[in-house]
C-alpha positions in Angstrom: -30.8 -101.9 -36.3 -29.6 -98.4 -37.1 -30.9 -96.3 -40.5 -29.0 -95.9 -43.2 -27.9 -92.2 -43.2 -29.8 -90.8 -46.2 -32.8 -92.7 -44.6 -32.0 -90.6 -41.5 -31.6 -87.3 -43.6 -34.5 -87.5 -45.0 -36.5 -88.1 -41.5 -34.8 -85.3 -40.1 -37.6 -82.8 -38.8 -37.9 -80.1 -41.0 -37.9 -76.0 -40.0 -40.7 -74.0 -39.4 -40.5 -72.2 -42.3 -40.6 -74.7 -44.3 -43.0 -76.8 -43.0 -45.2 -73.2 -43.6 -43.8 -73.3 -47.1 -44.7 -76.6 -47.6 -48.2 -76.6 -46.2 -49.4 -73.2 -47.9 -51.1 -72.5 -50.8 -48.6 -70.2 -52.0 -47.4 -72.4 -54.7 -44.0 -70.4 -54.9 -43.2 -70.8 -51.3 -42.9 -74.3 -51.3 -40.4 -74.0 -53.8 -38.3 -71.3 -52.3 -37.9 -72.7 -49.1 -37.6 -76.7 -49.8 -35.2 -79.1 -48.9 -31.7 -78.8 -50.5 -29.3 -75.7 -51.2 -29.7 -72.7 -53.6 -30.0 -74.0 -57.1 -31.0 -71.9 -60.1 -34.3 -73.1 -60.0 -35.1 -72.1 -56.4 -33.7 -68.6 -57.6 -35.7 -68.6 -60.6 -38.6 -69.3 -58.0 -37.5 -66.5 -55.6 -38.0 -63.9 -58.2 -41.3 -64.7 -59.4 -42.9 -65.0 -55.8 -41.2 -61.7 -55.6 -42.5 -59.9 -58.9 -45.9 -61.2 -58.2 -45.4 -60.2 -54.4 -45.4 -56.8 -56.3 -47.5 -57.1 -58.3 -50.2 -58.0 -55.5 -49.5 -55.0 -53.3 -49.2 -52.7 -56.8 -52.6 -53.5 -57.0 -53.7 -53.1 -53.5 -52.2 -49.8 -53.5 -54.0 -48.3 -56.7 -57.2 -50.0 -55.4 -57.1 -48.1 -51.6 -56.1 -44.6 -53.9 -58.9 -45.2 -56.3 -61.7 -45.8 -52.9 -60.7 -42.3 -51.3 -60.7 -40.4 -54.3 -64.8 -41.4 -53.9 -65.9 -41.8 -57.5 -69.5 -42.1 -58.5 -71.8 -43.4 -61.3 -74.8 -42.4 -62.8 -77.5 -44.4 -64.1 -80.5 -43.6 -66.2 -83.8 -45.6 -66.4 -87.2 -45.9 -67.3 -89.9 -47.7 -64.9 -93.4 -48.2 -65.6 -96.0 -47.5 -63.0 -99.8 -48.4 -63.0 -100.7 -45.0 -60.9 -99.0 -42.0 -60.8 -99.2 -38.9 -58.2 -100.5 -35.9 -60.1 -97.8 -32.9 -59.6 -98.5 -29.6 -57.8 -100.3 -26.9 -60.5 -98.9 -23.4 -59.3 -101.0 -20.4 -61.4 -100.8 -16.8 -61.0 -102.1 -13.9 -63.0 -99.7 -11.6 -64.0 -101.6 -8.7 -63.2 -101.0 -8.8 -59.2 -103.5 -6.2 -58.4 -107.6 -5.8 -59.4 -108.1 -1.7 -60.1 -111.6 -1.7 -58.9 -109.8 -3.1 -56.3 -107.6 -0.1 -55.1 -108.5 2.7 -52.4 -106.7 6.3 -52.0 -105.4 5.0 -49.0 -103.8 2.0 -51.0 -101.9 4.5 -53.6 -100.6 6.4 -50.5 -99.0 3.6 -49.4 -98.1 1.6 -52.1 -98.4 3.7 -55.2 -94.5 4.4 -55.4 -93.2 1.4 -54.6 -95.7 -0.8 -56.8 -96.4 2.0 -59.7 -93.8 4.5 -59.1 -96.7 7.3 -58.1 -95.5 10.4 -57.3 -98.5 11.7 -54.4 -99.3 14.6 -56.6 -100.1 11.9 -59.3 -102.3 10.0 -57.6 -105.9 11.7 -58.4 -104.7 11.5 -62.1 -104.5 7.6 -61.8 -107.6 7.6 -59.9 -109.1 9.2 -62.9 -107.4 6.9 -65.3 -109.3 4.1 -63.7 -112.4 5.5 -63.3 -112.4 6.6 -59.6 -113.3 9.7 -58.2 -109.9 11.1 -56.3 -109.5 10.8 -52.5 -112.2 13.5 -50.7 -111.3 16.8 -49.3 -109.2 15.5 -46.0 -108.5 12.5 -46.6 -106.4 10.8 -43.4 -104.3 7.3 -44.4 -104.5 4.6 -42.1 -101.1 4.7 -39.3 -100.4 1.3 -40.6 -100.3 -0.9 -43.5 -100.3 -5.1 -44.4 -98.7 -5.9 -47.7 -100.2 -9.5 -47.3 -103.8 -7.7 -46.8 -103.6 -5.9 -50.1 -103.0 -8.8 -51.6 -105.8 -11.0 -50.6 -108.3 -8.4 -51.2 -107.1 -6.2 -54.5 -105.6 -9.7 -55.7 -107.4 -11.4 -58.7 -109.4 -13.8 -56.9 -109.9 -17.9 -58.0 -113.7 -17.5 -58.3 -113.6 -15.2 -60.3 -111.0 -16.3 -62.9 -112.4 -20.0 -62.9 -115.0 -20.4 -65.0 -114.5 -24.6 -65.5 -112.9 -27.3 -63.9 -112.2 -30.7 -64.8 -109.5 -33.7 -63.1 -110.0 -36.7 -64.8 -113.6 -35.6 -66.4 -115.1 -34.8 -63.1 -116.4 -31.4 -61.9 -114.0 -29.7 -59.5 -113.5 -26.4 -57.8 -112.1 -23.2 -56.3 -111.5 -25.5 -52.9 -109.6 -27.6 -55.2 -107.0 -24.8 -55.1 -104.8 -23.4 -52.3 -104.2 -19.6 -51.6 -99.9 -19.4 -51.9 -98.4 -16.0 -51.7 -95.5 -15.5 -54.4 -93.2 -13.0 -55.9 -95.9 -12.1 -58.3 -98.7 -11.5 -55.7 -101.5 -14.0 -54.7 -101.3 -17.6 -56.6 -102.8 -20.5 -56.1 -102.2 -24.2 -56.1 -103.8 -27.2 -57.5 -103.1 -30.5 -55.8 -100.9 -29.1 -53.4 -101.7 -31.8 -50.0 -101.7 -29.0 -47.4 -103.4 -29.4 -44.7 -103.2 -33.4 -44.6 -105.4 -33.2 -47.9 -105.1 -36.6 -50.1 -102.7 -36.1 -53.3 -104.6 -36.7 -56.4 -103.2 -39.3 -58.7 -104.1 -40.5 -62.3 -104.3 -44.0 -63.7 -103.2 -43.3 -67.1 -101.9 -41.0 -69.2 -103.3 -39.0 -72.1 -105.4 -35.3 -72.6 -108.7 -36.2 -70.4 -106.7 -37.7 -67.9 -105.3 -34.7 -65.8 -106.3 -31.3 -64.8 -107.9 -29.3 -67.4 -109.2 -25.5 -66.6 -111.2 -23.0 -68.4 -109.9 -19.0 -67.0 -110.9 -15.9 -67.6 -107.6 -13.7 -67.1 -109.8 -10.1 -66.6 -108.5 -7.7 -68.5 -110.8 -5.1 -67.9 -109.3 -5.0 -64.2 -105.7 -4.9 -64.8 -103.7 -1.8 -63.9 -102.4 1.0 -66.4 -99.1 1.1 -67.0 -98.2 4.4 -65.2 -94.1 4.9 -65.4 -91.5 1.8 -67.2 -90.3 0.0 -64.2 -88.6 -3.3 -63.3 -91.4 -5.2 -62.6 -93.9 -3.2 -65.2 -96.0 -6.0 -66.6 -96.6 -5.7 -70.1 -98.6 -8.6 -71.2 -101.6 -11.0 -70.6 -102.1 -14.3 -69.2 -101.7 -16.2 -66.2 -97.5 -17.9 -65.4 -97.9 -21.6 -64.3 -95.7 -23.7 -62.9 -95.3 -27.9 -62.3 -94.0 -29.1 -59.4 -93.8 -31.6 -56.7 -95.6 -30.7 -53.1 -92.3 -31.1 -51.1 -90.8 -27.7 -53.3 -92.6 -24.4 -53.4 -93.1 -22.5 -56.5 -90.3 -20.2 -57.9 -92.9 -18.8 -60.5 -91.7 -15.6 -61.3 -88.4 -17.6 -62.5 -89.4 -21.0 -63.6 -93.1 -20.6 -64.6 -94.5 -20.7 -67.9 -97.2 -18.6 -69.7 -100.4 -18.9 -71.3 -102.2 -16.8 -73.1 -105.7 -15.8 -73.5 -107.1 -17.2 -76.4 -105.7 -20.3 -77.0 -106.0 -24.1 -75.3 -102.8 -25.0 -74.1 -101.8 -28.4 -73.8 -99.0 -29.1 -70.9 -97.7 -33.1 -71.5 -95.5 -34.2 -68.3 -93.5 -36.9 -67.8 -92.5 -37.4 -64.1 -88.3 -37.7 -63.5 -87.0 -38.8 -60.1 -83.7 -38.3 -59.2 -81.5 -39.7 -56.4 -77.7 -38.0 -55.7 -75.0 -39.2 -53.0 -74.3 -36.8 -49.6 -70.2 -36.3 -49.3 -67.9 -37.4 -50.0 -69.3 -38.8 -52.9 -71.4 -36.5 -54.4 -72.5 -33.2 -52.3 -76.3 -33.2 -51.7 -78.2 -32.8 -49.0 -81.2 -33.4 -47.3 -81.4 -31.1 -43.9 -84.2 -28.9 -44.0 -83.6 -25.1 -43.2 -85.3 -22.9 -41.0 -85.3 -19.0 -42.0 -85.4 -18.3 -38.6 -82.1 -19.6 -37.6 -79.8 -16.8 -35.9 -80.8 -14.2 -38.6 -77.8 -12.4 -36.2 -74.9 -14.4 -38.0 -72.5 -12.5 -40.1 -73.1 -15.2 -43.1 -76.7 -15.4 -43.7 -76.3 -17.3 -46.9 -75.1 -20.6 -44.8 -77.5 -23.2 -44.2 -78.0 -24.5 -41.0 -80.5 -27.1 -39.9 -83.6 -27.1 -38.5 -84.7 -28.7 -35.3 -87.9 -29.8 -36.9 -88.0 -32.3 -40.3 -90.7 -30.5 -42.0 -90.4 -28.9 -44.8 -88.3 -31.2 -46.2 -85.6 -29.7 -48.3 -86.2 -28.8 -51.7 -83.0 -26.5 -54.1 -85.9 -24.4 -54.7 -86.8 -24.3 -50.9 -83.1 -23.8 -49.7 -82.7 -20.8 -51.9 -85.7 -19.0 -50.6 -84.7 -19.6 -46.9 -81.6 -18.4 -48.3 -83.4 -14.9 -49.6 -85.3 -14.9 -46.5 -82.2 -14.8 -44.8 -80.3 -11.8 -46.6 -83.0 -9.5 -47.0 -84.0 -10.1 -43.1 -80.6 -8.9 -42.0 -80.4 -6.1 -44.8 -83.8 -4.6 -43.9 -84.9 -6.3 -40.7 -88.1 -7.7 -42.2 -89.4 -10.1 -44.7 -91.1 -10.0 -48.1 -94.6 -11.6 -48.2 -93.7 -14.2 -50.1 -91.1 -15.5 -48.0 -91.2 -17.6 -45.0 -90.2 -17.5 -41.2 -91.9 -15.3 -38.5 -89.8 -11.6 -39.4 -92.4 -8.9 -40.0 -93.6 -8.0 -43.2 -91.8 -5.4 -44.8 -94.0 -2.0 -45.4 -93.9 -0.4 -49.3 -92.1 1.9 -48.3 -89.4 -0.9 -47.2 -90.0 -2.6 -50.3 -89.2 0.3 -52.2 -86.1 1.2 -50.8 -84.7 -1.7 -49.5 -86.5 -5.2 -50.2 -86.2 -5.3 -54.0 -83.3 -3.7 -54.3 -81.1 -6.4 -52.1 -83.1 -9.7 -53.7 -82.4 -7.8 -57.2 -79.1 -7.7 -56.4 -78.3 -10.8 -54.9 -80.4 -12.7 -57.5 -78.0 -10.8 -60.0 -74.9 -12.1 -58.2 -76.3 -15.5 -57.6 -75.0 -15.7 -54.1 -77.1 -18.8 -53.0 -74.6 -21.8 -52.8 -77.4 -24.4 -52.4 -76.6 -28.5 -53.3 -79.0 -30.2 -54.8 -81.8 -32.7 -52.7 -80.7 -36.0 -52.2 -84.3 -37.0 -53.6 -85.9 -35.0 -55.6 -88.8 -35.4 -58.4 -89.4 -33.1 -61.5 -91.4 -32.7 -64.5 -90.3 -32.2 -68.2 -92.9 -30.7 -70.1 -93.8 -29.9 -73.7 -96.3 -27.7 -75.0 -98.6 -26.8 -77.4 -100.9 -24.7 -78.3 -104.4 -24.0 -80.7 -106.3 -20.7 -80.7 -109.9 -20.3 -78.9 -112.7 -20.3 -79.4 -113.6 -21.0 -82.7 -116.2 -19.1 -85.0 -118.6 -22.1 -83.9 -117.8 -22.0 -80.1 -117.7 -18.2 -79.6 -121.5 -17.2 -79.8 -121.9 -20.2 -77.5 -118.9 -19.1 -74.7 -120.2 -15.7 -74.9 -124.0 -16.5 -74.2 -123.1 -19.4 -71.7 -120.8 -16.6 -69.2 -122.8 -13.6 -70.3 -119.8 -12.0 -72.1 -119.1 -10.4 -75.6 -117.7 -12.3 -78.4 -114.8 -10.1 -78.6 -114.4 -10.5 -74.7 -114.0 -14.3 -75.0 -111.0 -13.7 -77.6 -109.4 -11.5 -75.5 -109.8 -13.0 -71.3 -110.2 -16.8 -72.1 -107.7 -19.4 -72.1 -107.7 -23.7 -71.6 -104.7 -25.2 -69.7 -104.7 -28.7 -70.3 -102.3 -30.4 -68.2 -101.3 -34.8 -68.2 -99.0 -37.6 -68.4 -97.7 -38.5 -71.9 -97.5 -41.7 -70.4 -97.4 -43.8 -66.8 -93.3 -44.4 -67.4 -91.0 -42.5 -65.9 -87.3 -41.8 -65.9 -85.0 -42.5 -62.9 -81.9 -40.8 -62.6 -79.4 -42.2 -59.7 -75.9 -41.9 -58.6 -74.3 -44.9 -57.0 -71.0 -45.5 -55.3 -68.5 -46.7 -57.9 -66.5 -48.6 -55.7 -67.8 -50.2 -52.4 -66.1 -51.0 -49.2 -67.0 -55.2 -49.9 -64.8 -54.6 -53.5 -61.9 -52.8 -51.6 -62.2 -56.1 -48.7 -62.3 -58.4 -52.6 -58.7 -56.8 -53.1 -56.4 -59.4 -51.1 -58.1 -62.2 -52.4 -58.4 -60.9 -56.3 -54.6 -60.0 -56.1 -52.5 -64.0 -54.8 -55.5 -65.2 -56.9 -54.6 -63.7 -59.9 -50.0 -63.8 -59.0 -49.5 -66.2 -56.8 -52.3 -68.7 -56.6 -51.8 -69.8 -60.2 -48.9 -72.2 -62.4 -46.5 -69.8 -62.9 -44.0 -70.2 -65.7 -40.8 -71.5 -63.2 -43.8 -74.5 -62.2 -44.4 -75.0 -66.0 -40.9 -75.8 -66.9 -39.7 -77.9 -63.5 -43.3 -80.6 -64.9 -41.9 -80.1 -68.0 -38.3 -81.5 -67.1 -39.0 -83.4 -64.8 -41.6 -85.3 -67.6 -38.6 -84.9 -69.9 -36.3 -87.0 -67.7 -38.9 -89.6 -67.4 -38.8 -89.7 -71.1 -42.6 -89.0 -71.2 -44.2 -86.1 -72.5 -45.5 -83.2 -70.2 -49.1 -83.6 -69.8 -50.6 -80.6 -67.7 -53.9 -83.0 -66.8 -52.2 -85.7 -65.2 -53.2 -86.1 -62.2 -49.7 -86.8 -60.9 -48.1 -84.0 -62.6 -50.4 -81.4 -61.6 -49.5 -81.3 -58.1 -47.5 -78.3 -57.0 -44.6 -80.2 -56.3 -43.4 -83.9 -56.2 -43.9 -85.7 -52.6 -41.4 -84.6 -49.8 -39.0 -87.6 -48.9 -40.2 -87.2 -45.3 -43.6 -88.6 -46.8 -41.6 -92.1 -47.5 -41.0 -92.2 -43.7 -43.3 -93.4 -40.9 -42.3 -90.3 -38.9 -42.8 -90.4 -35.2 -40.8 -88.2 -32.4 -38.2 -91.3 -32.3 -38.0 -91.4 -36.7 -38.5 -95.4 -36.2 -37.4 -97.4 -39.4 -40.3 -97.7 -41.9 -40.1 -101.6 -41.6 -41.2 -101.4 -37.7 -44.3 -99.9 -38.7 -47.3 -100.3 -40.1 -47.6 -99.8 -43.9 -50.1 -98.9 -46.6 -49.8 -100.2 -50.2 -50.3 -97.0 -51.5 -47.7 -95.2 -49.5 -45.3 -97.0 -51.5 -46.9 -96.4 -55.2 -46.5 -92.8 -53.8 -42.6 -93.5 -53.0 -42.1 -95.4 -56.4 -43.6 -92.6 -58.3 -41.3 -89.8 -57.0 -38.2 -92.0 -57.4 -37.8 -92.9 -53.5 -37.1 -96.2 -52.2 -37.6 -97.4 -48.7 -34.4 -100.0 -47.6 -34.2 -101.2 -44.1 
């Protein structure tokens, strides 16, 4: 028996295409490409699987442009901690050199570069501090160490420490670490060279940290002589906080405290966190001072074969002085690492100073910031010492006069406000996983949803049922109404339904989309 011929339309096989449009969860396609010819409602179909289309790759487009422009964000928080790491306690007097301290054959060498001496003015000065002038023939030494003067005319840490507390327990000058700086001979509290165990603090609070009694010795700082750059004209001792990875830039970022008074230093401990290129431009190669001093640009970093010391801004710019004033003058200043010779005064005097002066002025050190780096904000305050009651006591317990306390003797009182700290970190703004998110954000949000062309076909197609359009049926929320191919048992020979097998619920399926199967 042979089909009826709209039987036999309908079991025709199907293209490719649309078999694809029927079968994917594109819900436009299968409307597009269905059985039949072009109607107005496949056009209206057509155009909104093509706006979206748009739409979609609109989207992908901004997203890609908004990835390589790199953005970042930056986040600020506070984190509690039950222990902290004490910080690194940098002090210096500003008086670099002891006068009881000073030969003839130091002011030969080093009186006009550190006190602008003219030779013929150096038996004055001797007389100004109480020396007898150099004897009749006199011979200077053939060479001189700038680093040797130092340690030995250099206010010493015995002598200037007269108490020491951490945490109320006793401690000492081997508690301290000789550092050379700018400013002379320093030293450091906490500072973990040498493999030494960093001190840390359980809470927070004055008692809880370092606290120091110093005597700054007036009576063995220098006359002023002539005005010159680096004329000190008052008293104290400079301090400066840090971490151990950075060394001190104390003649620039240290503080001062002044005899007579207890100074109280509260810290609170930030840690930042930035992002290498593209996204940010930190970095975290260490530099080595030594590297090809030769180069025509000694201001460039370059990176050491060696991880230690790690880099620090405050390290990268002194490798970065190192640098300039070792291919201006062929040596370095003490203070500055690497293994150049030290420079001699008389190098200092005309050559040294003047080209860190200089470049300090023009701020030629292009030097990104750590990648990880911790700080300390501080805040300070101050009461005089000692009081009428203390200062009979202070001046019999060291042996000194009243007026000598007043004028020598300072506190520094140095803690945590409190075990919290701040956090500051920049993260990427948009990751690679969001940019992969893209394709399936963008037919999710056009082309994977009931589009308005769907809305109104359920919404006529209920109207010509004479029922209302109810978007939660469960037979009106399919993306479209069954294929007339379903009605058929379709085999590769399209046998007649009633020569197969049948299930009842094939044909409540038929009867629902209007279909009838007839032999």
């Amino acid at each position: 028996m042979k089909p009826p011929s709209g039987l036999e339309e309908a079991c025709r096989p199907a293209s490719d295409i649309r078999v694809f449009a029927s079968s994917c969860t594109l819900h436009g396609l299968g409307h597009v490409f269905g059985p039949g010819g072009l109607t107005l409602r496949r056009g209206l179909w057509a155009t909104a699987v093509l706006l979206s289309l748009a739409a979609f790759l609109y989207q992908v487009a901004e997203r890609v442009r908004y990835y390589g422009e790199f953005h970042h964000e930056t986040t600020l928080d506070e984190c509690e901690s039950h222990r902290l790491t004490f910080p690194a306690v940098t002090l210096c007097n500003i008086n670099p050199l002891r006068r009881s301290r000073l030969t003839p054959n130091d002011l030969h060498w080093a009186g006009p570069s550190l006190l602008g001496l003219d030779p013929a003015e150096h038996t004055a000065f001797l007389r100004s501090l109480g020396r007898p002038p150099a004897p009749p023939g006199f011979m200077p030494s053939p060479t001189f160490d700038m680093e040797q003067l130092y340690a030995r005319a250099g206010h010493s840490i015995e002598d200037m420490l007269l108490d020491c507390r951490y945490r109320g327990q006793p401690c000492g000058p081997e508690n301290f670490t000789v550092i050379f700086t700018r400013m002379g001979q320093c030293y450091t509290f906490n500072s973990g060279a040498n493999g030494a165990e960093l001190l840390t603090t359980p809470k927070g609070g004055a008692g809880n940290g370092l606290e120091i009694m110093l005597d700054v010795q007036q009576e063995e700082y220098l006359p002023v002589w002539k005005d010159m750059e680096e004329t000190p004209f008052e008293a104290g001792i400079r301090v400066q906080i840090h971490s151990q990875e950075e060394p001190p830039i104390i003649d620039q970022l240290g503080f001062g405290a002044a005899p007579g008074y207890q100074t109280f230093v509260s810290c609170q401990k930030q840690q930042l966190s930035f992002l290498p290129p593209p996204w940010g431009d930190c970095s975290s190669v260490s530099l080595d001072p030594d590297f090809e001093r030769e180069l025509s640009d000694p201001l460039s970093p370059s990176p050491s074969p060696s991880p230690n010391p790690p880099y620090s801004l405050m390290g990268c710019r002194l490798v970065c002085e190192t640098r300039y004033v070792a291919r201006k003058c062929g040596c370095r200043m003490m203070h500055m690492p690497g293994g150049a010779p030290v420079c001699s005064p008389q190098q200092y005097k005309d050559c040294a100073n003047p080209a860190l002066n200089a470049m300090l002025r023009k701020d030629a050190c292009a030097c990104p910031s750590p990648c990880a780096s911790t700080r300390y904000a501080k805040e300070l305050s101050m009461v005089r010492i000692p009081s009428r009651a203390a200062a009979r006591y202070l001046a019999r317990k060291y042996n000194r006069s009243e007026a000598y306390i007043a004028e020598n003797v300072l506190i520094l009182d140095i803690f945590f406000e409190a075990l919290n700290f701040e956090t500051v970190e920049q993260k990427k703004a948009y990751e690679v996983s969001e940019l992969l998110g893209v394709p399936r954000q963008g037919p999710g949000v056009f082309l994977e949803q009931k589009t308005l062309p769907e809305a109104l076909q359920h919404h006529s197609a209920s109207g010509r049922a004479g029922q209302p359009w109810n978007p939660s049926s469960p037979l009106q929320s399919g993306p479209q109404a069954p294929h007339p191919a379903l009605c058929c048992h379709q085999d590769s020979v399209c046998l007649p339904p009633l020569l197969l097998p049948r299930h009842p619920a094939l044909d409540m399926l038929c009867m629902t989309s209007g279909h009838t199967l007839t032999s």
